[in-house]
C-alpha positions, 0 to 999 in steps of 0.5 A: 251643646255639641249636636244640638239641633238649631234650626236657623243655623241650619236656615242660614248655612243652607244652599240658595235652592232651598234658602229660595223654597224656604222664603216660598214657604214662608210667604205661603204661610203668612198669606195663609194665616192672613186669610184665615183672620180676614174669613173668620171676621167675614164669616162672623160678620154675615152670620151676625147679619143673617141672625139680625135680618132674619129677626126683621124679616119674621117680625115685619107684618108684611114683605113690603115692611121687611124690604124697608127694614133691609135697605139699612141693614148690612149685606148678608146672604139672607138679604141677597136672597130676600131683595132678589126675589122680592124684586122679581115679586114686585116687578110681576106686580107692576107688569102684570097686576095682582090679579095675573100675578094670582092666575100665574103663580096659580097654574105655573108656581113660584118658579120665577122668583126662585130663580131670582132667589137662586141669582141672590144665593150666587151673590152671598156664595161668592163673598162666602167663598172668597179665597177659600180656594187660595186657601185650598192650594196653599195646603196642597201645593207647600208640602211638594215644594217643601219635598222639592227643597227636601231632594235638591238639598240630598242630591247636593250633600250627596254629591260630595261623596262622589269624589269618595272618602266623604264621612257621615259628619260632612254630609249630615247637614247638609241632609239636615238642611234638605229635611228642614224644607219639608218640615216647613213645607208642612208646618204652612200646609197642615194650618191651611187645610185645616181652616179650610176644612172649618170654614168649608163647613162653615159655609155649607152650614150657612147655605143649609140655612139660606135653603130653609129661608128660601122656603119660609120667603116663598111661603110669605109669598103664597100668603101674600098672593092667595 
């Protein structure tokens, strides 16, 4: 029908500038959907891991039985956090002996394997970050590039009517053709800030629950030690 809108007409009739922003486009967005897949899968399988680790470690008598346990489970935040302070423990141990070990942490606390503990957190938040910030640029960078196919493409229709006599049927496609850029400009930017906001907070959740498990291993330290 005469009029009707066809978007990949208008694609294909459309300058080499804006064919060019258009292909940008699209890769931004095939990257971006591909790291919304590969975040969702790792973020449900370290927090399939956290729940499985945490389930050892508060089953297991002692922390020695629970660094038994970890050496065959998967790597998940709450083990990075667990075998960097239970190494800082027992490298104390073998240093010092229990019984300096028991005078330290009596006069200057658990200061030592909270540091340790902070080191496995960096290690769990790299992975738990991972392309979160690729993500972050594809959803603010597409919608200016999409504005920049968007003006090129007016500037070029409106050229034509320089040379005077030129009618609204002559410029409209290529005005049309200019409005596509941002239209995919924003169909590749709204889906990756969205994701990143789900798994920004999904990140943030579990780190809520790394620092409450920093505190429950502490804890079975002081038992340990006292």
């Amino acid at each position: 029908m005469h009029g009707e809108l066809d978007i990949l007409q208008i694609i294909l009739e459309s300058g080499w500038v804006v064919k060019g922003v258009l292909l940008l486009l699209i890769l931004a967005s095939i990257l971006s959907w591909a790291i919304v897949l590969m975040k969702k899968s790792l973020l449900d399988k370290l927090e399939s891991a956290n729940d499985e680790f945490l389930q050892a470690f508060r089953s297991s008598p002692t922390l020695r039985d629970a660094a038994q346990q970890a050496q065959g489970m998967p790597f998940s935040p709450y083990k990075a956090v667990f075998e960097e302070g239970y190494r800082e423990f027992t490298m104390f141990i073998q240093d010092a002996g229990e019984q300096r070990l028991k005078d330290h942490y009596q006069h200057f606390g658990l200061d030592s394997i909270e540091r340790a503990m902070k080191k496995g957190a960096n290690e769990a938040n790299l992975k738990l970050e991972e392309r979160l910030s690729t993500l972050a640029s594809i959803g603010s960078v597409t919608p200016f590039v999409g504005l920049f196919g968007t003006v090129w493409g007016i500037i070029d229709s409106f050229t034509g009517l320089a040379g005077g006599g030129a009618t609204l049927d002559a410029v409209a496609p290529g005005i049309a053709e200019a409005l596509v850029a941002t239209a995919v400009g924003l169909a590749a930017a709204i889906p990756a800030v969205w994701f990143y906001n789900v798994f920004n907070n999904r990140v943030g959740a579990v780190n809520a629950k790394l620092d409450s498990f920093e505190q429950e291993f502490l804890n079975s330290v002081e038992r340990t030690i006292l």
